[in-house]
ZADO-1210 file (C-alpha; in nm, 4 decimals, padded with zeros to 6 digits):
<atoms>
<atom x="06.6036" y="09.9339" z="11.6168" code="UNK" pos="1"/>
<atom x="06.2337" y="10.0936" z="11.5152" code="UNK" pos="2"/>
<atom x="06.0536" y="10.2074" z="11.7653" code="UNK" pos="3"/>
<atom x="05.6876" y="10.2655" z="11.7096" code="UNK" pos="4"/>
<atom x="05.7603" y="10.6473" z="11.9060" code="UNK" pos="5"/>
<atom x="05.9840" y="10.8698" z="11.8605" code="UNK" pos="6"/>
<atom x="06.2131" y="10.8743" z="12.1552" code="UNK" pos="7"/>
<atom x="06.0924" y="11.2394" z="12.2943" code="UNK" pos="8"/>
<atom x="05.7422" y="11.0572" z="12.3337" code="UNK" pos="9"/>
<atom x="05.9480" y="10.7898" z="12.5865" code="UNK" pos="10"/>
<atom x="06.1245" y="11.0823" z="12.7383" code="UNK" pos="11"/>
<atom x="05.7803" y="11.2956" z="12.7737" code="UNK" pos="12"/>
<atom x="05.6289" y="10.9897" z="12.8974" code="UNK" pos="13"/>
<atom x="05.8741" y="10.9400" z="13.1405" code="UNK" pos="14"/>
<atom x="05.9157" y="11.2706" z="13.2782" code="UNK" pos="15"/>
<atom x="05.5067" y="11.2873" z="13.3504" code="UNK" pos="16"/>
<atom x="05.5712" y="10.9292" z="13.5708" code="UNK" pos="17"/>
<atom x="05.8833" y="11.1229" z="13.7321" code="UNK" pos="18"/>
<atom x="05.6431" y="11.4180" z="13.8254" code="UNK" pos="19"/>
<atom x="05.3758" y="11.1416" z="13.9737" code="UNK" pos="20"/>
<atom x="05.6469" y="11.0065" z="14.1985" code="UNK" pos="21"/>
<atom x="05.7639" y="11.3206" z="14.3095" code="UNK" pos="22"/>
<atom x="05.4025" y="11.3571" z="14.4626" code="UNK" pos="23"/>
<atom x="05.4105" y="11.0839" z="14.5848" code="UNK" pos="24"/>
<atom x="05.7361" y="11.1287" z="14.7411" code="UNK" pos="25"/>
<atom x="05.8656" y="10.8204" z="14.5148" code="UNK" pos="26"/>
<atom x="06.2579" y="10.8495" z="14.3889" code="UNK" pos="27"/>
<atom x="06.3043" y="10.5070" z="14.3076" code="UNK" pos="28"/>
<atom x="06.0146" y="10.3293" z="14.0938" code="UNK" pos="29"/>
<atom x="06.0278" y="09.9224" z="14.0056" code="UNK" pos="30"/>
<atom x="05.7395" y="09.9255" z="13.7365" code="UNK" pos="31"/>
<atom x="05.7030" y="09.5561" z="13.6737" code="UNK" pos="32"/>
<atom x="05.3185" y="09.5221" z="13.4696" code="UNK" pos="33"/>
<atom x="05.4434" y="09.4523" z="13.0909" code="UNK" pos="34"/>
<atom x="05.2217" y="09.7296" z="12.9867" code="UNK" pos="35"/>
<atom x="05.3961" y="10.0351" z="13.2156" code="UNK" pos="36"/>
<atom x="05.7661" y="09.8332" z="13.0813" code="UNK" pos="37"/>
<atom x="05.6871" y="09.8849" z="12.7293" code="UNK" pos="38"/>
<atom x="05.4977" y="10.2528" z="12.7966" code="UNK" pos="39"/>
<atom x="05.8570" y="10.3656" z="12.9341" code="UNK" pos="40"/>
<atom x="06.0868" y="10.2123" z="12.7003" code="UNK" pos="41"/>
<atom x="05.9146" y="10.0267" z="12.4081" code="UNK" pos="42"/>
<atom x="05.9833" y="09.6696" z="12.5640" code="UNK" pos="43"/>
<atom x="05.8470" y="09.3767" z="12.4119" code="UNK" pos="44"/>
<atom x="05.9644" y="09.1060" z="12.5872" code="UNK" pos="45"/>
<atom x="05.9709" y="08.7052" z="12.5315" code="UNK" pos="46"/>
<atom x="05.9529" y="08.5961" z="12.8323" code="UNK" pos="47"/>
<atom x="05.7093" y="08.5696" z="13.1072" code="UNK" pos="48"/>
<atom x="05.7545" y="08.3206" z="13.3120" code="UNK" pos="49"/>
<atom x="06.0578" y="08.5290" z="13.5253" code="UNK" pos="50"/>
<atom x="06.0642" y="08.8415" z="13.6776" code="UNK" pos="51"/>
<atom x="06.1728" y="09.1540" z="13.4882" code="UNK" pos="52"/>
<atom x="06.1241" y="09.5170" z="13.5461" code="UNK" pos="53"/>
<atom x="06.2253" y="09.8812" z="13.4739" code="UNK" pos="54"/>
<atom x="06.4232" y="10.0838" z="13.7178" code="UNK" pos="55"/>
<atom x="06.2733" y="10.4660" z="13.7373" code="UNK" pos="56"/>
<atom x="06.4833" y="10.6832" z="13.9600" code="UNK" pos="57"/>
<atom x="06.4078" y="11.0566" z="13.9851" code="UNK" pos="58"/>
<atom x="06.7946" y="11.1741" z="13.9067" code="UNK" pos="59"/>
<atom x="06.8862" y="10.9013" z="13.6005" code="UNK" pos="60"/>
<atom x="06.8001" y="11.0594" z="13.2456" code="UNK" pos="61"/>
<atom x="06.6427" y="10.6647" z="13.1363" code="UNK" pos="62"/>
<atom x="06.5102" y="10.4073" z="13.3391" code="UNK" pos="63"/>
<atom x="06.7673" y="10.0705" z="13.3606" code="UNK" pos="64"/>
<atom x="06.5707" y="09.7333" z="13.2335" code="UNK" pos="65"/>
<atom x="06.6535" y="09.4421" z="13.4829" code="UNK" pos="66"/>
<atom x="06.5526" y="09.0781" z="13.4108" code="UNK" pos="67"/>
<atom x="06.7142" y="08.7397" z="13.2648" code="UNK" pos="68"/>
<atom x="07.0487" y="08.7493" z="13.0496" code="UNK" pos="69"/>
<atom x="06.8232" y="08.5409" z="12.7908" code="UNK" pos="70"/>
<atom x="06.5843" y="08.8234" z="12.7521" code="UNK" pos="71"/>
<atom x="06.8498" y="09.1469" z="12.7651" code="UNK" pos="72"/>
<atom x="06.8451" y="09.0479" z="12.3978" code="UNK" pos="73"/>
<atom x="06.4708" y="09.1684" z="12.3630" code="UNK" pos="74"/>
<atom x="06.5895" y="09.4608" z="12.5512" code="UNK" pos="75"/>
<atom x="06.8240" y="09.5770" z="12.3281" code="UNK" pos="76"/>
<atom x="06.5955" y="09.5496" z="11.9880" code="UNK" pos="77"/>
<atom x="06.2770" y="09.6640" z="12.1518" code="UNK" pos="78"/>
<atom x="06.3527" y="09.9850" z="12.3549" code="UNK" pos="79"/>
<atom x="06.5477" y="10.3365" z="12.3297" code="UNK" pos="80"/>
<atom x="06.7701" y="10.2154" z="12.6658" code="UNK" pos="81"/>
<atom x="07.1288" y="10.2837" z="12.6119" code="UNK" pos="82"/>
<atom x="07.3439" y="10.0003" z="12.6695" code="UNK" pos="83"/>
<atom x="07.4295" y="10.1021" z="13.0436" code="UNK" pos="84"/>
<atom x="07.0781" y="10.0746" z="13.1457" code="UNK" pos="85"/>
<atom x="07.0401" y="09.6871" z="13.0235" code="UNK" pos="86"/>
<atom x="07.0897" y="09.4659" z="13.3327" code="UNK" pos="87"/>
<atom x="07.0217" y="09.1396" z="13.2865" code="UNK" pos="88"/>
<atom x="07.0060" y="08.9171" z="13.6231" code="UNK" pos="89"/>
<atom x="07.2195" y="08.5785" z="13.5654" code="UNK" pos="90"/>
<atom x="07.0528" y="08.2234" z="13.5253" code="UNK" pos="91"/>
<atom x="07.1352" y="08.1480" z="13.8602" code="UNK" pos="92"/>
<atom x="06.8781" y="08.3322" z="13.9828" code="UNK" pos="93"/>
<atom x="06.6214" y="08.1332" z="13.8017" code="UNK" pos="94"/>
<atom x="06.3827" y="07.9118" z="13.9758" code="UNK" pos="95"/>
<atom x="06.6456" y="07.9062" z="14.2550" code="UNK" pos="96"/>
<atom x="06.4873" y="07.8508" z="14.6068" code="UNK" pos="97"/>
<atom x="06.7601" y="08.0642" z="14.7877" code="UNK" pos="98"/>
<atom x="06.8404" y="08.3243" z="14.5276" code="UNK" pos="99"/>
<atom x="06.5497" y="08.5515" z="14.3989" code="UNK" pos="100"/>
<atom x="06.5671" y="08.8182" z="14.1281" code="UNK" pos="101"/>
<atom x="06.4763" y="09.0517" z="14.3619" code="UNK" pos="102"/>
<atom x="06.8132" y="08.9722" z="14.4967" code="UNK" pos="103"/>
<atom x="06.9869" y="09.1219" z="14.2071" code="UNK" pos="104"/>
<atom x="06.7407" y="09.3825" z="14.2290" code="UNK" pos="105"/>
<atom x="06.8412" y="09.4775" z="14.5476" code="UNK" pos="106"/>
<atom x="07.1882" y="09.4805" z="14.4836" code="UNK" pos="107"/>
<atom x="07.1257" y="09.6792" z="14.1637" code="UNK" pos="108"/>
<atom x="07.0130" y="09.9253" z="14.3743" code="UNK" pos="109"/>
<atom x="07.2584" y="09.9349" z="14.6183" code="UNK" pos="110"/>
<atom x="07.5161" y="09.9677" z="14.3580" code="UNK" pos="111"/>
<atom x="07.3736" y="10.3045" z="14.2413" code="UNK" pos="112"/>
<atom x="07.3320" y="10.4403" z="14.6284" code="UNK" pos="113"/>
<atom x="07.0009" y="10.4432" z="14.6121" code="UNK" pos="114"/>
<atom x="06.9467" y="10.1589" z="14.9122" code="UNK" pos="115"/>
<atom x="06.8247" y="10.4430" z="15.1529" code="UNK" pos="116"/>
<atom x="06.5250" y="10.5663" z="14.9256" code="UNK" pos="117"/>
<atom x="06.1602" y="10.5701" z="14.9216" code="UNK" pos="118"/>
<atom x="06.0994" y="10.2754" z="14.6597" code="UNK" pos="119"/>
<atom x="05.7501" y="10.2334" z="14.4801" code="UNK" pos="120"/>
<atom x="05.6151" y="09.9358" z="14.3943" code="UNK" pos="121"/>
<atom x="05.3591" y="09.8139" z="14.1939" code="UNK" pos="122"/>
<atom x="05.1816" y="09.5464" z="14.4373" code="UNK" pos="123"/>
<atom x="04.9427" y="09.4149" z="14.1926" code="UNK" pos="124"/>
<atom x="05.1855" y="09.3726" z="13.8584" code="UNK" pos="125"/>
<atom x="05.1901" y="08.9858" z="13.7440" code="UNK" pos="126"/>
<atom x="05.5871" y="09.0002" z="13.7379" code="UNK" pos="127"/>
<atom x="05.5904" y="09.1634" z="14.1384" code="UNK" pos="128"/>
<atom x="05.4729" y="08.8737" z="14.3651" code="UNK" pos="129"/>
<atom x="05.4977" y="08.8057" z="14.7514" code="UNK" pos="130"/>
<atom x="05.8297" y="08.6268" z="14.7283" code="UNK" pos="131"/>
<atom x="05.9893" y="08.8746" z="14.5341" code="UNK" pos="132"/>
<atom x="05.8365" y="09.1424" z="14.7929" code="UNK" pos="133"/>
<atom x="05.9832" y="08.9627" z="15.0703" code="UNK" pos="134"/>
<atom x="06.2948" y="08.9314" z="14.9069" code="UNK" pos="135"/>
<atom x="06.3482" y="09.2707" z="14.7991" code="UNK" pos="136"/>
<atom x="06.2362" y="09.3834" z="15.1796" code="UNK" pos="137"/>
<atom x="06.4701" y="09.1660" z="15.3198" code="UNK" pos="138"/>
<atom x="06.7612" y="09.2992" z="15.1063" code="UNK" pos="139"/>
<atom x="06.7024" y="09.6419" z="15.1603" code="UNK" pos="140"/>
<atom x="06.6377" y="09.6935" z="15.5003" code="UNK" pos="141"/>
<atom x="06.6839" y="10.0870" z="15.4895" code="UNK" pos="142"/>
<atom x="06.4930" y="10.1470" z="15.2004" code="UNK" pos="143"/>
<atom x="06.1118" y="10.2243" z="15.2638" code="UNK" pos="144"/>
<atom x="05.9100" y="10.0457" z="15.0756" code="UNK" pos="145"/>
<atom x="05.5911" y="10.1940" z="14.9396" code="UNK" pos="146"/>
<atom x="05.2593" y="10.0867" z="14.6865" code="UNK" pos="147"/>
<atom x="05.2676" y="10.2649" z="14.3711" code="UNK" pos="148"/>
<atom x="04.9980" y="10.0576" z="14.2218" code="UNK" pos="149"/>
<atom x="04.8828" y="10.2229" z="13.8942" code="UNK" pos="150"/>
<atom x="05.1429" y="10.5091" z="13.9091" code="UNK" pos="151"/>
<atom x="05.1865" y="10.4843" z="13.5640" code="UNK" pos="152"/>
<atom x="04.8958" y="10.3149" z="13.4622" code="UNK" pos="153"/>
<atom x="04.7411" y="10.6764" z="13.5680" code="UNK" pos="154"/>
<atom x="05.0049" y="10.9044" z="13.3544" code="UNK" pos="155"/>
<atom x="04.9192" y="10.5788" z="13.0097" code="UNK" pos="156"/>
<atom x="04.5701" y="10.7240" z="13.0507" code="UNK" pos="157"/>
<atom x="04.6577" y="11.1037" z="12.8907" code="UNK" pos="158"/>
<atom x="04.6925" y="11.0088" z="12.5138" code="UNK" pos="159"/>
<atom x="04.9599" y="11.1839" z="12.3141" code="UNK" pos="160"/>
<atom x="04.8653" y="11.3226" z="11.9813" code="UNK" pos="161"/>
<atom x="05.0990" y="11.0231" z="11.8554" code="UNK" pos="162"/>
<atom x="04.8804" y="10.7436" z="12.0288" code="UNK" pos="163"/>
<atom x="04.6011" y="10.9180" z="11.9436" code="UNK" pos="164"/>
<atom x="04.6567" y="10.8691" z="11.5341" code="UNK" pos="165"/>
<atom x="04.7803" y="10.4944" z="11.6243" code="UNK" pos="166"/>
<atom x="04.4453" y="10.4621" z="11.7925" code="UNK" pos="167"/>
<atom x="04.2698" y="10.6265" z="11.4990" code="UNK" pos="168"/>
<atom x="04.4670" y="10.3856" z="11.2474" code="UNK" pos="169"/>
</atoms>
């Protein structure tokens, strides 16, 4: 794997998005826009035509990637994420009118305990839409769901000394 950072920037980066959600009293953060994905953890995906997402939560040392099996591939070539925090969603879930992603999501998130959180979400990512809203509502009924629209986008804005150079390349 070459990443075009060195992993402290992904870990500096991260830890500015952590502070922003601790403001916003945030602990568990679905960033879904392509550009906050690869920002966190370098991923370059090849799909985008399912849903797909990184996992931020306030207490985990990396975020966990969740999207389609076919793409965990992408996942593991493209980011810094140890193993562990690669969580591709089955086909099943695929275009399936009574099983969303946001399903797996859900129960993703219940797995770790984290089902009675405050839970941002970015309302106006292309991979978050009203379905997968709804669904991920409906799953976790004591989680609070709140907008963290351009959470990150805000913290991408701050150029390191590294993006900086890339910029000036």
């Amino acid at each position: 794997m070459t990443l075009p950072f060195e992993i402290d920037e992904y870990r500096a980066r991260l830890d500015r998005v952590k502070r922003a959600m601790e403001a916003k009293g945030i602990e568990i953060l679905l960033a879904s826009d392509p550009s906050n994905m690869n920002y966190l953890t370098g991923y370059d995906g090849w799909s985008f035509y399912v849903p797909q997402l990184v996992l931020v939560a306030l207490d985990e040392a990396a975020p966990i990637w969740i999207g389609r099996k076919l793409d965990a591939g992408a996942t593991r070539v493209t980011t810094w994420l140890p193993s562990d925090n690669i969580d591709p969603y089955p086909d099943r879930y695929v275009q399936n009118p009574v099983a969303h992603p946001m399903d797996y999501v859900a129960d993703a998130i219940r797995r770790h305990g984290w089902d009675r959180r405050t839970v941002g979400v970015e309302t106006d990512a292309y991979y978050y839409t009203h379905a997968g809203h709804a669904a991920l509502a409906s799953a976790l009924p004591d989680a609070r769901l709140v907008d963290a629209n351009l959470l990150v986008n805000w913290q991408r804005v701050v150029k390191s000394p590294q993006e900086i150079e890339y910029m000036r390349q």
